[in-house]
C-alpha positions in Angstrom: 109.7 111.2 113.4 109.7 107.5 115.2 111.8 104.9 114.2 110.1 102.4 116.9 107.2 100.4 116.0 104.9 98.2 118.8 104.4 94.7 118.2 101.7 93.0 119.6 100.2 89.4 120.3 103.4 88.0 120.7 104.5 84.4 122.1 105.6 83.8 125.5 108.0 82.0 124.0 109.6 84.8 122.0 112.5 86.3 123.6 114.5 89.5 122.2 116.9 87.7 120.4 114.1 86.1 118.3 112.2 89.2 117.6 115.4 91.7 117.1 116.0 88.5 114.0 112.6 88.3 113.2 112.7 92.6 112.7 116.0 92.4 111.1 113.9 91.4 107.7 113.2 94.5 106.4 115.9 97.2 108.2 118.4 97.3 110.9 117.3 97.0 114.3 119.2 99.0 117.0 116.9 97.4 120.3 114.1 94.8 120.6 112.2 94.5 124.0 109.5 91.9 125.0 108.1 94.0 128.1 108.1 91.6 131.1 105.2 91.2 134.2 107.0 92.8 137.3 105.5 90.3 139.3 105.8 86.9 137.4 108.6 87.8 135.4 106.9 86.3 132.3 106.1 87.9 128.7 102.9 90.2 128.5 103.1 89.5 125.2 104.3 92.2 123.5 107.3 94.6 123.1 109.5 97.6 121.1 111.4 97.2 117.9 113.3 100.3 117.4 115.0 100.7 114.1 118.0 103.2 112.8 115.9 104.6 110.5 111.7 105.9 110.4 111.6 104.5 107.2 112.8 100.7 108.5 110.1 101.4 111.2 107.6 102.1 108.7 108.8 98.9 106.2 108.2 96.6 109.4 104.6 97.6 109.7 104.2 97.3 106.3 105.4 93.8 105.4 105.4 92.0 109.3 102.2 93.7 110.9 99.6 90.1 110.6 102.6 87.9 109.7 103.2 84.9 111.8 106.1 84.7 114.4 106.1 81.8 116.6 102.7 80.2 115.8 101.1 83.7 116.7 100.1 86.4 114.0 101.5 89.4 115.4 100.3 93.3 115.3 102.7 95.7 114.1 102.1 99.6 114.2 104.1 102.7 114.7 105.0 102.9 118.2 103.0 106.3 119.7 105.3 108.6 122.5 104.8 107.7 126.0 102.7 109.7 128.3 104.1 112.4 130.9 104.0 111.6 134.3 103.6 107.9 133.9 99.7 107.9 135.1 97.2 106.8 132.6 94.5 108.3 134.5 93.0 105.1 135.3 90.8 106.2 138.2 90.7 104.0 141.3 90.7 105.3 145.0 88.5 108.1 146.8 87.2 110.9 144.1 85.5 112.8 146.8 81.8 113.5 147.7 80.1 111.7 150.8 80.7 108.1 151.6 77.9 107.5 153.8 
């Protein structure tokens, strides 16, 4: 089903080679990815585990999610599919209607 979990409230001072080892505890991991701000090129503080197997993905939510990793306790859940089309439908700009 998914073999990628979300991890959450990470470090800025985790990188991808320190989470992929962090992950590694309980199955192997096939990618890690801290996503990065477009515009400062820094952590948003989380990322992607993805493991080889759902099982691995489901043992790292089991014994990492509220563990510690780098002085912050981190989130770990199944990671759900992304959306179609890329919009979130987070509204902004001209609905309509009369803008007197």
């Amino acid at each position: 089903m998914n073999n990628k979990v979300f991890v959450g409230s990470l470090s800025f001072n985790t990188d991808n080679q320190s989470l992929s080892a962090y992950f590694a505890q309980v199955g192997t991991v096939t990618s890690a990815n801290i996503i990065m701000d477009k515009m400062t090129g820094k952590s948003k503080g989380f990322g992607f585990v993805e493991f080889s197997s759902d099982a691995e993905a489901q043992a790292a939510v089991d014994k990492l999610n509220n563990t510690e990793l780098d002085g912050r306790t981190i989130f770990v859940d199944i990671a759900q599919p992304k959306r179609e089309g890329g919009n979130d439908n987070r509204g902004g700009g001209f609905r309509g209607g009369d803008r007197r």
